[in-house]
Structures are given as C-alpha cells and as structure tokens.
C-alpha positions in Angstrom: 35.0 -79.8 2.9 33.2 -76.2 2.4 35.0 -73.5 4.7 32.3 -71.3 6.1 32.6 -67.4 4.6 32.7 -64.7 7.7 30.4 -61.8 7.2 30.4 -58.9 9.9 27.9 -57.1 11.3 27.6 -53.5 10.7 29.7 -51.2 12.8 27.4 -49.8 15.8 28.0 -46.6 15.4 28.9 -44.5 18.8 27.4 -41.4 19.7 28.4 -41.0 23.0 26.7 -43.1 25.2 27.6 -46.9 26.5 31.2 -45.7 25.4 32.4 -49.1 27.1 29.8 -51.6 25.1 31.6 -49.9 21.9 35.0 -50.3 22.8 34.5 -54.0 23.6 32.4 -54.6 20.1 35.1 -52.5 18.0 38.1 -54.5 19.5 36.1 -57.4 18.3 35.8 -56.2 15.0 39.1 -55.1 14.4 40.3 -58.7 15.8 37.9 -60.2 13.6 40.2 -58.7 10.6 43.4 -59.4 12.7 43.9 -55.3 12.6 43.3 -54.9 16.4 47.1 -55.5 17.6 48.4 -52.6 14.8 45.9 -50.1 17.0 48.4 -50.2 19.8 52.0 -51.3 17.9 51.2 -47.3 16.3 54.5 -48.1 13.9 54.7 -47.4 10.1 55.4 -50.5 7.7 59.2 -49.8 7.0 59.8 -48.2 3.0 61.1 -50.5 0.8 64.2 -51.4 0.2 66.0 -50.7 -3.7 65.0 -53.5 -6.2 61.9 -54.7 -4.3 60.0 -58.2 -5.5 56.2 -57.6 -6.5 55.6 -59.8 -3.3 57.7 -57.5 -1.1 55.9 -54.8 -2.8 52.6 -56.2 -2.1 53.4 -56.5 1.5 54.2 -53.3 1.6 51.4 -52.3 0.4 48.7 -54.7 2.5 50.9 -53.4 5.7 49.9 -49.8 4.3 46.4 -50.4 3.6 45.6 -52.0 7.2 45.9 -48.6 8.9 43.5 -47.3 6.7 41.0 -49.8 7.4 41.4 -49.3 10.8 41.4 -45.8 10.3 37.8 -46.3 8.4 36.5 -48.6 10.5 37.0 -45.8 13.8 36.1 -43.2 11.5 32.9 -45.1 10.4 32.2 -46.2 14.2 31.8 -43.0 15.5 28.6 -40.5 14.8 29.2 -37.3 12.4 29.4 -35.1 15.5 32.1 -37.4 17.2 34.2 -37.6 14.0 34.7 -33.6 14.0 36.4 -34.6 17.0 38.7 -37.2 16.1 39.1 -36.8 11.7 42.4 -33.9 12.7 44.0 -36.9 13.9 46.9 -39.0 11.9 47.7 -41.7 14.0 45.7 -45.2 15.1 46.9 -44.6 18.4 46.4 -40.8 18.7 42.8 -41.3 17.4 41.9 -44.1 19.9 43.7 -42.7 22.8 41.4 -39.3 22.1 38.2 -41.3 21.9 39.4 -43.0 25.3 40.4 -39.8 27.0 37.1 -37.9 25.9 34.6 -41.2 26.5 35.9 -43.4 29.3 34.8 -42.1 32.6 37.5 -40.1 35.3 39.2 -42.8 37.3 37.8 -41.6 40.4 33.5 -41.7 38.8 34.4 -45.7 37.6 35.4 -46.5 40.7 32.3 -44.6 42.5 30.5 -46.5 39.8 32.2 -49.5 40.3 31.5 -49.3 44.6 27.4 -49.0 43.5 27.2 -51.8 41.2 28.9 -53.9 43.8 26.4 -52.7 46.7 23.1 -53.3 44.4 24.4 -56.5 43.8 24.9 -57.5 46.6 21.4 -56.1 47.5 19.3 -57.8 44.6 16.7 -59.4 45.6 14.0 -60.9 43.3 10.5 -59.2 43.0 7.3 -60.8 44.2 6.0 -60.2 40.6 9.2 -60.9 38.8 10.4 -64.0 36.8 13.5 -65.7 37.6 14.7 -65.5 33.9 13.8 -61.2 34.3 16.4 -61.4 37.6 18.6 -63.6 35.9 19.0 -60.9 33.2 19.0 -58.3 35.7 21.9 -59.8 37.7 23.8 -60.6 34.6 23.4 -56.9 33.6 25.3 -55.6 36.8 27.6 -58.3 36.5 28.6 -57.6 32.8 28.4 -53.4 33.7 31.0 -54.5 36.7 33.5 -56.2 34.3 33.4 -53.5 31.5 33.9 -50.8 34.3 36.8 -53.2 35.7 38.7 -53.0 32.3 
C-alpha cells in the first residue's frame, strides 16, 4: 500500500484585508503540521536534564525547532508592511495576539456587522436575471461571512 505524500499550498499572504479568511486558512496550516495547539500552549520546551540520550536531545531539539516554524510561517503569512508590525515580537502568542488585536474588528463593528448580514439574509431574494447556482453562491457567501464573524 503507497501512503499519499501531503504538499501544502503556499501561504496566502495577509495584507490587511479579509483578516478573518486568513486566520481560518493559517490555523489550517499550522494544524496541517500539528504546530497549531503550541500557538496558544505559549510554553518553552523544558532544558535538558544532565547526561541527556541523543533521542532526548533530539526532542529537545524538534520541540525547539516548532516555534520557529510557526514563527516563519506568521512571519511569512503576513505582507512586508505588516511584518514591521509584528518581527519586535518573541513569543507565538504575543505575535498572534498582536495580529488579532490590530486585524479583527472592535467587538461592537462585528456585531453591527454581524445584525446586517443577518437582515440581508433574511432579505435575499433571487434576481429575475440571476441563476439559481449565482444565489446559491451568493447565500452561501453571507452565510460563510456570518460564521467567520461569529468566531
């Protein structure tokens, strides 16, 4: 039996707008390399212990090496002008939670947002000259903007 290789996309790189599409595709990223869960945990892999074995050693060492992928993958996610923005900072967490803080809209403008979305759907109505598969993707489009804001 052949196992099937994984290759990921290419990083879509953020520059400011659709800040919620991003997050969603660089969780999936990150979970795709099982390095999502370490963006939160925020802890250091502890030192080694006296007389470590080379596979204790090369624990330590993967455990190092994952925040620095995540580290590159953020850092490679983001434009040049929204990296001068984040590169001062040395933490996972401290970096996502600025990209959060900066991006994701005020509390009270998502839920504005969130109170229109609902009302045009609720109001959608097809066009005399549209196709049913153009409403379709219409609909779907408020419906998938409605669960990213309700994140």
């Amino acid at each position: 039996m052949s196992s099937a290789s994984f290759s990921p996309h290419p990083l879509l790189v953020f520059n400011g707008e659709n800040y919620h599409i991003w997050v969603v595709k660089m969780k999936t990223y990150l979970q795709a390399f099982d390095l999502w869960e370490i963006v939160n945990a925020d802890i250091e892999p502890p030192p080694l212990r006296a007389n470590p074995t080379i596979a204790q050693i090369r624990q330590h060492s993967d455990n190092r090496a994952k925040k620095y992928n995540i580290m590159s993958c953020l850092q490679s996610g983001v434009s040049d002008v929204k990296l001068t923005r984040i590169m001062t900072y040395e933490t996972l967490k401290e970096t996502w939670d600025k990209l959060k803080d900066e991006f994701q809209c005020l509390e009270k403008t998502r839920q504005q947002q969130l109170i229109n979305l609902r009302r045009d759907l609720e109001n959608l109505k097809i066009r005399e000259v549209e196709t049913v598969k153009h409403f379709t993707n219409r609909s779907m489009a408020m419906v998938n903007s409605i669960r990213l804001l309700e994140d």
